[in-house]
LOTOR-399524 format. One record per residue (C-alpha): residue number from 1; x, y, z. Coordinates in steps of 0.02 Angstrom, whole numbers, plus 50000, padded with zeros to 5 digits. Layout:
residues N
+-----+-------+-------+-------+
:   n :     x :     y :     z :
+-----+-------+-------+-------+
: NUM :     X :     Y :     Z :
...
+-----+-------+-------+-------+
END
This chain:
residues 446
+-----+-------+-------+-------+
:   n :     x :     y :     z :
+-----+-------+-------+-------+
:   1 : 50000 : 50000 : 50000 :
:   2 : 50074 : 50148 : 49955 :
:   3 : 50070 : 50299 : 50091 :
:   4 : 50027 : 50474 : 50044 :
:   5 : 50132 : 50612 : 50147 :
:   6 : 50290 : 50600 : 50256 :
:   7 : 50197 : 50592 : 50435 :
:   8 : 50205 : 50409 : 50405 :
:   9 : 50380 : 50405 : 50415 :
:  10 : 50406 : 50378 : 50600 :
:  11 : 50262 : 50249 : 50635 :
:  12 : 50327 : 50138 : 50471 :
:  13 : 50492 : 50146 : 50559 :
:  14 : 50453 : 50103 : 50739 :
:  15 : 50345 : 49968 : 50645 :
:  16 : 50490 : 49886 : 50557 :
:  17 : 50570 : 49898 : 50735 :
:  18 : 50450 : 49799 : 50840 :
:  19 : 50456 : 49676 : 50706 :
:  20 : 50618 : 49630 : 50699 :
:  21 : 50632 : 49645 : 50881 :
:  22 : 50731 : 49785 : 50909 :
:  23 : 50600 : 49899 : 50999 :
:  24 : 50460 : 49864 : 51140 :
:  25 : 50314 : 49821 : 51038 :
:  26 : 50206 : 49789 : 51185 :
:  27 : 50054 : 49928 : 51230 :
:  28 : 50091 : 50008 : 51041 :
:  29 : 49919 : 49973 : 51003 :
:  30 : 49854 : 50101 : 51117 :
:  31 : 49953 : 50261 : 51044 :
:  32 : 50006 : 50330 : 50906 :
:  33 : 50165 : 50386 : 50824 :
:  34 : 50186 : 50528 : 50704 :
:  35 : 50324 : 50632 : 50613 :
:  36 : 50455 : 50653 : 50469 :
:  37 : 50605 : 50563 : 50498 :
:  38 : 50784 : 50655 : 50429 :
:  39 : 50896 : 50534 : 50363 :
:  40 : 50995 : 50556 : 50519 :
:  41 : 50848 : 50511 : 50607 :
:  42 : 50786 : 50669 : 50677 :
:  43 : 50601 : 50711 : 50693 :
:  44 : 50540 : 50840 : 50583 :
:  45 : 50359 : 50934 : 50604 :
:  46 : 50229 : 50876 : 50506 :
:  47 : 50066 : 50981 : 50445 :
:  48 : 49902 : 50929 : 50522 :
:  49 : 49929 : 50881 : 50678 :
:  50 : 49806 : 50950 : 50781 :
:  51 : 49660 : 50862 : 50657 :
:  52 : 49783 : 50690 : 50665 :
:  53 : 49781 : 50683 : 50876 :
:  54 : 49596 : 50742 : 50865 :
:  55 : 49575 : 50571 : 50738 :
:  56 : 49680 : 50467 : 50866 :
:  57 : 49569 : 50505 : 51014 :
:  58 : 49411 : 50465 : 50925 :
:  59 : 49500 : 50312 : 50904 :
:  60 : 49550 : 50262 : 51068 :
:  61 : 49705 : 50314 : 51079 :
:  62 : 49795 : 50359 : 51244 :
:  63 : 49941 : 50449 : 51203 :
:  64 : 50024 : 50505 : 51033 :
:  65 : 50210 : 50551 : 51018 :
:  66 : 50248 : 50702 : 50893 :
:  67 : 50407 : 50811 : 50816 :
:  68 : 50444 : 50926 : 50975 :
:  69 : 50382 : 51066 : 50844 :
:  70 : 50219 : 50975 : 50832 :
:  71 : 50169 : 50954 : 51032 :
:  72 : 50098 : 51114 : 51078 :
:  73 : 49968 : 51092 : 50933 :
:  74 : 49937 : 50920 : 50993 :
:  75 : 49903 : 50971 : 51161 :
:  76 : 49760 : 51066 : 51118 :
:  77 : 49660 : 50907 : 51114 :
:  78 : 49607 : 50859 : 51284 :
:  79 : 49583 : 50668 : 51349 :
:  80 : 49759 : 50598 : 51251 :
:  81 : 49933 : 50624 : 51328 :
:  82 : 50046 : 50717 : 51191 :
:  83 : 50229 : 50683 : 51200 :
:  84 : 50376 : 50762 : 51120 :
:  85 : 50533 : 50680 : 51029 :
:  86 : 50670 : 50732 : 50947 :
:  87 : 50732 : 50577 : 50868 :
:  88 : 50690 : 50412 : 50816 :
:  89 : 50812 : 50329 : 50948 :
:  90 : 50736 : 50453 : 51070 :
:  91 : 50561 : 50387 : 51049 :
:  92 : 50622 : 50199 : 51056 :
:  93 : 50704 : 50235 : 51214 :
:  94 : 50545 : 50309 : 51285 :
:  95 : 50451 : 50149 : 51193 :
:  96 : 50560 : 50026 : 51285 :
:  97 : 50560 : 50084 : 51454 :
:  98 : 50734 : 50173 : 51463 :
:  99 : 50701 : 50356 : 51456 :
: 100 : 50532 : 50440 : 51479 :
: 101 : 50471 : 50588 : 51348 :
: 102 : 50409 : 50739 : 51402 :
: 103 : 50249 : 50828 : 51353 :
: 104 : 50204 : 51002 : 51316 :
: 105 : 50063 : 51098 : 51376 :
: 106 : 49957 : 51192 : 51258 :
: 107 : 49945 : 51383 : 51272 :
: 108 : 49759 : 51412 : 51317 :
: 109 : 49769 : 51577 : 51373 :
: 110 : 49701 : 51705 : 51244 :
: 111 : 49856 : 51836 : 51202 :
: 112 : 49809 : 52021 : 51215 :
: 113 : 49749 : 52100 : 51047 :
: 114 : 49868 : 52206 : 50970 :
: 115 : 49823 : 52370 : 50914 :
: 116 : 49751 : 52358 : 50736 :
: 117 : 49637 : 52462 : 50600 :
: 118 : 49485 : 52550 : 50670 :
: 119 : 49342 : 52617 : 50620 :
: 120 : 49395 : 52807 : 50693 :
: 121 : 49520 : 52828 : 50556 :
: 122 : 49401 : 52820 : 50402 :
: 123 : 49311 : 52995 : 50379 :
: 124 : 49172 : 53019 : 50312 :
: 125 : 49097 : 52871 : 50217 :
: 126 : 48942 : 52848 : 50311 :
: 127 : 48824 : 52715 : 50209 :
: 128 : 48990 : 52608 : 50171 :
: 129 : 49004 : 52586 : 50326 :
: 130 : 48845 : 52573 : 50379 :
: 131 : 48860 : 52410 : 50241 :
: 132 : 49003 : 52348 : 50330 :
: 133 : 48914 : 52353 : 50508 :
: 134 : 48750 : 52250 : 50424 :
: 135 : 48885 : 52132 : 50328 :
: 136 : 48974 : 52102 : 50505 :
: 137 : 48829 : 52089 : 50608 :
: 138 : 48729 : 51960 : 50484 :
: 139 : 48880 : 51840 : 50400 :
: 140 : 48837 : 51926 : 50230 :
: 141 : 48950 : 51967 : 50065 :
: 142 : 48985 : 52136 : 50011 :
: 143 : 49056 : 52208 : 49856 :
: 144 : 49104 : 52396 : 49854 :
: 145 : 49128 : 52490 : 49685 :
: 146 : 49215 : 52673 : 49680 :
: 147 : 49352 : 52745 : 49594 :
: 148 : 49555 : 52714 : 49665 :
: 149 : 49595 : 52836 : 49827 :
: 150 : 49392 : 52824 : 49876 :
: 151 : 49443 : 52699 : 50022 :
: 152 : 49387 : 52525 : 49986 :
: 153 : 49533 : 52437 : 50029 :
: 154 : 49547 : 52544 : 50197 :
: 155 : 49354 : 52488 : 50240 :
: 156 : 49387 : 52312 : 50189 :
: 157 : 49541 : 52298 : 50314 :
: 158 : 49451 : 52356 : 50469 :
: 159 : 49294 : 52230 : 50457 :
: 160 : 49372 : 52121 : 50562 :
: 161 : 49389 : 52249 : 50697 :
: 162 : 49198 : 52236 : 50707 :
: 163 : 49164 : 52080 : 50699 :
: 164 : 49132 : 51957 : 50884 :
: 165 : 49281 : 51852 : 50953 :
: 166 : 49294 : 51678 : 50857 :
: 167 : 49186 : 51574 : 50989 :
: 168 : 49288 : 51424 : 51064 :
: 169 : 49222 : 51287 : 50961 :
: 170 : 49251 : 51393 : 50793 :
: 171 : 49422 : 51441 : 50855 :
: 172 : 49453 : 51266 : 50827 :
: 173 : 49377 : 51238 : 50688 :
: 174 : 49514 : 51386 : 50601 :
: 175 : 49661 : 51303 : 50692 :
: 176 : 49618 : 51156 : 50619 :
: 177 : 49608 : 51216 : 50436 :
: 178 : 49777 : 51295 : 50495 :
: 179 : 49848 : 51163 : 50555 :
: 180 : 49823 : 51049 : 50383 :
: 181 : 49894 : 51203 : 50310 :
: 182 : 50082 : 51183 : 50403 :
: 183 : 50021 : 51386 : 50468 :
: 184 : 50006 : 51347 : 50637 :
: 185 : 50129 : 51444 : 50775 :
: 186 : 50258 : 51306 : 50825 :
: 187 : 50195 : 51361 : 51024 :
: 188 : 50030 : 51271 : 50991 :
: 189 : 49922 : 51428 : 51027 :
: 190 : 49748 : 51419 : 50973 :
: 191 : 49685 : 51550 : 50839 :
: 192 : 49562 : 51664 : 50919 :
: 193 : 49579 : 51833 : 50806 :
: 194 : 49458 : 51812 : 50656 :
: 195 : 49554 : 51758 : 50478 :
: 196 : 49568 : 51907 : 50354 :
: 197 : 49634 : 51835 : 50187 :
: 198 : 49677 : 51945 : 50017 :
: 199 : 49745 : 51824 : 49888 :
: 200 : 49818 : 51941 : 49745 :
: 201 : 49736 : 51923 : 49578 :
: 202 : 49839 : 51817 : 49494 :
: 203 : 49805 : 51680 : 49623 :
: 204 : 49777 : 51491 : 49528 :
: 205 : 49594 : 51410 : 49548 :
: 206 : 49704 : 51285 : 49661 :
: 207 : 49766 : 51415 : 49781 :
: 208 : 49593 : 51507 : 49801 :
: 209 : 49505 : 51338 : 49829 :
: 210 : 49642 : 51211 : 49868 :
: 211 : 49731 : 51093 : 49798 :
: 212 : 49885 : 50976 : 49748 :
: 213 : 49907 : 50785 : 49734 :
: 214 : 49875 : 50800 : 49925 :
: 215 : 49764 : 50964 : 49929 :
: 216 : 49792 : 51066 : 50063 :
: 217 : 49662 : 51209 : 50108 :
: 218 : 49658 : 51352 : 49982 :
: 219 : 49605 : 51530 : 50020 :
: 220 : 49444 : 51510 : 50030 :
: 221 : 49454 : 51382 : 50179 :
: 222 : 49591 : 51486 : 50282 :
: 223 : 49472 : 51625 : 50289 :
: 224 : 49343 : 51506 : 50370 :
: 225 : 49231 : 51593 : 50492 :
: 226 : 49308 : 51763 : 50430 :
: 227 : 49349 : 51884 : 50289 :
: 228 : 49406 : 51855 : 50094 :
: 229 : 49441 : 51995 : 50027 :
: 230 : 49455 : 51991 : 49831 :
: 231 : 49535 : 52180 : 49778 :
: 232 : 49506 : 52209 : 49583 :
: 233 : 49398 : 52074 : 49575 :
: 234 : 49392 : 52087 : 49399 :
: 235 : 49577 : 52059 : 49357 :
: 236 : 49538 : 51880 : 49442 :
: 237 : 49524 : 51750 : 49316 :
: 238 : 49353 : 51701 : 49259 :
: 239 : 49386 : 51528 : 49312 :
: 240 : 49452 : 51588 : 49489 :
: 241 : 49312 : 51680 : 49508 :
: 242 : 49179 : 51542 : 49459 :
: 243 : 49258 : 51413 : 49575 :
: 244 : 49210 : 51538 : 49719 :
: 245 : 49029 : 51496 : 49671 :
: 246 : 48995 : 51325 : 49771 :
: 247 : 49082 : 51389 : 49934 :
: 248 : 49005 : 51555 : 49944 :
: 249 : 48830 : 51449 : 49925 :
: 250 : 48865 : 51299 : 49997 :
: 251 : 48990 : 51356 : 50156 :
: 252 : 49121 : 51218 : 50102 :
: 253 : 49235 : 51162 : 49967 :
: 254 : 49271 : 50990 : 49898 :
: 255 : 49417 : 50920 : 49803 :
: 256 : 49422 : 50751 : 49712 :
: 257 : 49556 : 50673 : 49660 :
: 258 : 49551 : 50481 : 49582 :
: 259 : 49555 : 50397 : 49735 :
: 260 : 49492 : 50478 : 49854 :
: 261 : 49395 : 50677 : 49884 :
: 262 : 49416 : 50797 : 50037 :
: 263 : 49294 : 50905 : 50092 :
: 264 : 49368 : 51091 : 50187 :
: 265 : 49252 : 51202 : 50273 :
: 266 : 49240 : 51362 : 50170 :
: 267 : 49123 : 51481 : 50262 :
: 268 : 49180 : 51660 : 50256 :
: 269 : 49109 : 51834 : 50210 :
: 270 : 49161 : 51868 : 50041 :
: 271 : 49225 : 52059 : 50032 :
: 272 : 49255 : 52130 : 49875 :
: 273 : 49313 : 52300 : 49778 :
: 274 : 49328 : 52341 : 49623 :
: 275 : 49359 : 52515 : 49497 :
: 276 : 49173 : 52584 : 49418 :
: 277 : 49265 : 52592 : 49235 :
: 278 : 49449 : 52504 : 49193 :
: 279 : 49528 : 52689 : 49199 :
: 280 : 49439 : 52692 : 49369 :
: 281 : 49399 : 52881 : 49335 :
: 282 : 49213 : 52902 : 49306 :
: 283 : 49113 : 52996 : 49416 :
: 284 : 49262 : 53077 : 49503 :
: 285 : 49249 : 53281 : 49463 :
: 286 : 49397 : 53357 : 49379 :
: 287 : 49476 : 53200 : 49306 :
: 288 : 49364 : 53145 : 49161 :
: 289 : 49349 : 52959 : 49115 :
: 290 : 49389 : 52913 : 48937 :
: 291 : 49332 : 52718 : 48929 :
: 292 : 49195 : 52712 : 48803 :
: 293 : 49023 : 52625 : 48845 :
: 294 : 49064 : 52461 : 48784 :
: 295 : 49244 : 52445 : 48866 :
: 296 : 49135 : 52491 : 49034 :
: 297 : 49022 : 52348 : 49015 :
: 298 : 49182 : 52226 : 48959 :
: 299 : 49253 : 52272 : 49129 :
: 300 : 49108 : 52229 : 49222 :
: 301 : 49070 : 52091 : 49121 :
: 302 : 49227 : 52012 : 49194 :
: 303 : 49110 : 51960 : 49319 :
: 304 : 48979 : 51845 : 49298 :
: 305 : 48788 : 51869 : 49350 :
: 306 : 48789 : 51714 : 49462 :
: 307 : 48931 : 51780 : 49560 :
: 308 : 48848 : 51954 : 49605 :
: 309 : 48697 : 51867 : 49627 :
: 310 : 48799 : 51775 : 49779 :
: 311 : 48858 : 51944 : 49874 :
: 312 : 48701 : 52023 : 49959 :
: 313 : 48757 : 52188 : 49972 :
: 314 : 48828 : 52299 : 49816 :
: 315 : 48874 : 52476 : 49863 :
: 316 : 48947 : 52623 : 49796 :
: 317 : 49094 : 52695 : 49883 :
: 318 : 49129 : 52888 : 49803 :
: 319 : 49263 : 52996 : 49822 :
: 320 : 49273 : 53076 : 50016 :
: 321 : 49265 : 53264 : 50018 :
: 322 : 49376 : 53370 : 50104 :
: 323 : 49225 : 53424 : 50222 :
: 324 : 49230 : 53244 : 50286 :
: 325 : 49420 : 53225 : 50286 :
: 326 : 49431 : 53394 : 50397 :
: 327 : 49282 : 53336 : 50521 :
: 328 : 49287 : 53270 : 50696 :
: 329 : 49331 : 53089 : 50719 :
: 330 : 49195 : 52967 : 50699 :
: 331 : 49167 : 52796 : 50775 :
: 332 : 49267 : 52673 : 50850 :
: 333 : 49264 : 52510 : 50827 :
: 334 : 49221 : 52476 : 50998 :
: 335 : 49063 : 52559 : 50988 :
: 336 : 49023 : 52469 : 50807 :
: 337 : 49074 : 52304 : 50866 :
: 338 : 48956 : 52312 : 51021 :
: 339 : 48808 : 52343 : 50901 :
: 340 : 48871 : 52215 : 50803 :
: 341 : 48868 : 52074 : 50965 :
: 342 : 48704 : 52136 : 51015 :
: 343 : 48626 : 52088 : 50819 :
: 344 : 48731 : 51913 : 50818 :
: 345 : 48654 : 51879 : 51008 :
: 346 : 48483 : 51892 : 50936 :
: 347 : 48516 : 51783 : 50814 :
: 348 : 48597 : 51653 : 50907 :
: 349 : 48438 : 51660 : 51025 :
: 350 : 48326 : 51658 : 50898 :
: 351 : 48398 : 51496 : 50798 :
: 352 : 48453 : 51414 : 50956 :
: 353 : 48631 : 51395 : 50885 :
: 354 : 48579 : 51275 : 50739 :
: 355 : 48619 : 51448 : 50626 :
: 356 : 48765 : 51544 : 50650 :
: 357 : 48720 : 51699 : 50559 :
: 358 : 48559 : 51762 : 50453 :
: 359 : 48668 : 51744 : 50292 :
: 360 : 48687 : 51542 : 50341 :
: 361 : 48478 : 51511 : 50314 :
: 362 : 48426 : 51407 : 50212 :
: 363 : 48256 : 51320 : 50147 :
: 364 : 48098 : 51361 : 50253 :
: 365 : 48201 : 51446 : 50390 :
: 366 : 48182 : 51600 : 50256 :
: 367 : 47996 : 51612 : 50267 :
: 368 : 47986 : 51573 : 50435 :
: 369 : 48123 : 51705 : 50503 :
: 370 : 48126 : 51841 : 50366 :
: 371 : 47955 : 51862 : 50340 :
: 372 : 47931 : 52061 : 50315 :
: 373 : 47761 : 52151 : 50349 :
: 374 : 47621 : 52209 : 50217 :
: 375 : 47721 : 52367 : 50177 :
: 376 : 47893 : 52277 : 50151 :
: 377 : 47790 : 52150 : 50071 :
: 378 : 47744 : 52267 : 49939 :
: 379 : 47889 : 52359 : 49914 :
: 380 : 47987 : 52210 : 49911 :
: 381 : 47868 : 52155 : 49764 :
: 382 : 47895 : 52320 : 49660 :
: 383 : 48061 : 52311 : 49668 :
: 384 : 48062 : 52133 : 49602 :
: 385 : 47975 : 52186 : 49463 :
: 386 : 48060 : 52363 : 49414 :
: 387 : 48249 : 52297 : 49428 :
: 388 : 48213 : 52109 : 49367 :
: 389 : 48294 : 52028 : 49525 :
: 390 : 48321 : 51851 : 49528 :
: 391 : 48251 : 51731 : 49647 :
: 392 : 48433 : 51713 : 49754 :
: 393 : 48423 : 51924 : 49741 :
: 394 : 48261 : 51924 : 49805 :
: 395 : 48326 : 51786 : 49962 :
: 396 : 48460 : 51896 : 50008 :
: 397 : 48369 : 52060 : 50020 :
: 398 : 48271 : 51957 : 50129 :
: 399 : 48394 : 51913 : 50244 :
: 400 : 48508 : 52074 : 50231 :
: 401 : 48330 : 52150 : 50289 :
: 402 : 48320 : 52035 : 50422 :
: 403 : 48499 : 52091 : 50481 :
: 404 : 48443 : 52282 : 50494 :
: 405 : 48318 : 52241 : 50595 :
: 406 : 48417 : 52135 : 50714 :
: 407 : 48514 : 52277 : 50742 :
: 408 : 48386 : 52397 : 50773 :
: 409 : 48321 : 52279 : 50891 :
: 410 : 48157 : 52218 : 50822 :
: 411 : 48075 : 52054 : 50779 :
: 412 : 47990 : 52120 : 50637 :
: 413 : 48043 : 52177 : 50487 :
: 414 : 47975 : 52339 : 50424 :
: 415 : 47951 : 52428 : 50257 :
: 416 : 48092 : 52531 : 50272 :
: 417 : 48191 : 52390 : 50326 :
: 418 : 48178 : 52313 : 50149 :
: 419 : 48202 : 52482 : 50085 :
: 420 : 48383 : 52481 : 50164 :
: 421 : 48396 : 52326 : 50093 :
: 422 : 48354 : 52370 : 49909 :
: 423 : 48462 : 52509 : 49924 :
: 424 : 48627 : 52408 : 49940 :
: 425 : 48599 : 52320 : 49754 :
: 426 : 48680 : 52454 : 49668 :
: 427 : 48702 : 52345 : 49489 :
: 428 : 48552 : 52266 : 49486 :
: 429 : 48459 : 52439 : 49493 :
: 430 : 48579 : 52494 : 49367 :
: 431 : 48583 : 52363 : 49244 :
: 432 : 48379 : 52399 : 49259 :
: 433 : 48417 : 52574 : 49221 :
: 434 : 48365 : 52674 : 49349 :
: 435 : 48367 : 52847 : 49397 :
: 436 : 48348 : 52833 : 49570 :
: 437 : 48436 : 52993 : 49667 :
: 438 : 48582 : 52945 : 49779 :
: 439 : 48605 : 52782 : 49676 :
: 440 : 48768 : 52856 : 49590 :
: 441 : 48717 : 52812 : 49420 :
: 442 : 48828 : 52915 : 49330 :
: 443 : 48974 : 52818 : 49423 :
: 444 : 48934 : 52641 : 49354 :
: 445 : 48869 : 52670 : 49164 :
: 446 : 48717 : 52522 : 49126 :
+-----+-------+-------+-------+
END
């Protein structure tokens, strides 16, 4: 049978061992062994090993010896003893009675944050980030469209400073992911700060979703339970791009291979930005844009209808002027963040922790938790029929809706709720051609 990976290489050794008699093959059968062997025989770390210890205490195991670079990951899982070699002659000593291996605690303790991007240094800007509060406080996907220097990339970086703590159970669930990635710290420390990815555009389909003749998690599953963000989405490939459409539905990713597939966990908030024209000028005053109407609609064209269809909220982010660069600082992320707790406890009170966020319903959940009232219900039905929205548009407005009114505090969701809601689908009002004020129209030609 041939074995896929080098973690192999220190239980096929110590097997050949006991064979031939030359280790204590007695009470194997109740641990483990795992690591790279060196040809001098040192143990080398290994990727994975959190998610291989978790494996060997679901199967009985007692103890499991790892590379000394490995321990501190395995230690995280509780109920096996994790010990720590250095060598192959170290762990037949320790297998024979004549030396005994040491462990290594895990770090549990959460560090301190360190001082990152908040919300008090982006003037002015008021409905993007009013997006960004709904798209934090609901799980959804947000695209933002303005010309370069308007601030998208600056938004984008501080979502995570709003967004809740990773909750113990989905802390593991990252380090995991992390862990089968080789990207865990070598001092076993759990992951606790929410993942913010941003692949560059000329990232392969196989590095965005995963892959290689043993796939290993691509982007989309080391942003689990946190941010992509996609900058210039359309310089992505069109194939990158269309590989993004089963996670960002579905919440994971599989890869099959011939003999076998592997399913990651792929459930993030897709952020993305991207230029209103490919010279990135129209709509700004004083700097005229000279792309003509059709190499406007090639740019956007770049991506596909499904894809937008995905991310629930599509906003415009203009130009700040210097009346909101000179004001008075605004918000802090503190302040955001606590809105932002208070919307996700009412949801995780509501679903009784079966559904993680609005943007995770599915099915009949829909009609029973997003139901809006006689007014929403109408205006929801106009604007069906004015812009031409699909079905999945129509879903999301539903549930983006159902976010706004979590964090106003209310059960029910109200007229102007949907009317929020209909307000952040920027390109499906203008590909219907509408004149709506404060839509931006002249920034994104139909």
């Amino acid at each position: 049978m041939p074995k896929g990976g080098t973690a192999f290489d220190l239980a096929i050794a110590v097997g050949i061992l006991a064979a031939s008699g030359q280790c204590e093959g007695s009470g194997l059968g109740r641990g483990m062994v795992l690591g790279e062997l060196g040809l001098e025989g040192a143990l080398r770390p290994v990727r994975g090993a959190l998610s291989l210890v978790a494996c060997a205490k679901s199967l009985g195991a007692d103890w499991v010896v790892l590379p000394s670079a490995n321990a501190g990951e395995g230690g995280l899982v509780d109920g096996v003893e994790v010990f720590a070699a250095d060598s192959l002659r170290s762990v037949v000593d320790h297998l024979g009675g004549l030396v005994r291996l040491g462990g290594r605690k895990a770090i549990t303790e959460t560090p301190e944050p360190a001082a990152g991007p908040d919300f008090a240094e982006v003037r002015g800007q008021s409905l993007p980030k009013r997006a960004l509060e709904i798209t934090a406080a609901g799980g959804h996907n947000l695209l933002m469209v303005g010309p370069p220097g308007s601030g998208k990339t600056m938004l984008a970086r501080r979502l995570s400073s709003i967004m809740p703590a990773l909750s113990p159970d989905e802390s593991i669930e990252v380090s995991k992911i992390h862990s089968v990635a080789g990207l865990m710290a070598t001092d076993g420390r759990l992951i606790t700060e929410r993942p913010f990815r941003a692949p560059h555009h000329t990232v392969s389909d196989a590095g965005m979703t995963g892959g290689g003749a043993h796939p290993r998690p691509g982007e989309v599953s080391l942003a689990h339970r946190g941010v992509l963000f996609l900058d210039e989405l359309p310089e992505f490939r069109r194939n990158v791009l269309e590989a993004l459409r089963q996670p960002v539905e579905d919440g994971h990713v599989t890869l099959s291979r011939a003999a076998f597939t592997v399913s990651y966990p792929a459930r993030f908030m897709l952020v993305a930005a991207m230029n209103p024209c490919p010279c990135g000028q129209a709509g700004r005053s004083g700097r005229p844009c000279g792309c003509s109407p059709e190499r406007v609609r090639a740019y956007r064209g770049r991506v596909s209808g499904p894809l937008l269809d995905r991310i629930d909220l599509q906003i415009e982010v203009p130009p700040v002027p210097w009346a909101d660069l000179s004001a008075g600082a605004p918000e802090c992320s503190a302040v955001v963040r606590g809105r932002v707790q208070g919307a996700r406890r009412r949801q995780r009170d509501r679903f009784g922790g079966r559904v993680m966020t609005n943007a995770d319903l599915r099915g009949g959940a829909i009609d029973r938790w997003c139901s809006p009232d006689p007014e929403g219900r109408l205006l929801l039905g106009r604007a069906v029929e004015r812009y031409g929205l699909s079905a999945r548009a129509y879903v999301r407005i539903l549930k983006v809706a159902r976010t706004i009114a979590d964090l106003e505090g209310t059960e029910a969701i109200r007229g102007p709720h949907v009317a929020e809601a209909v307000r952040y689908r920027i390109l499906d009002r203008l590909s219907a051609g509408s004149g709506l004020p404060g839509v931006g129209v002249g920034i994104l030609p139909a």
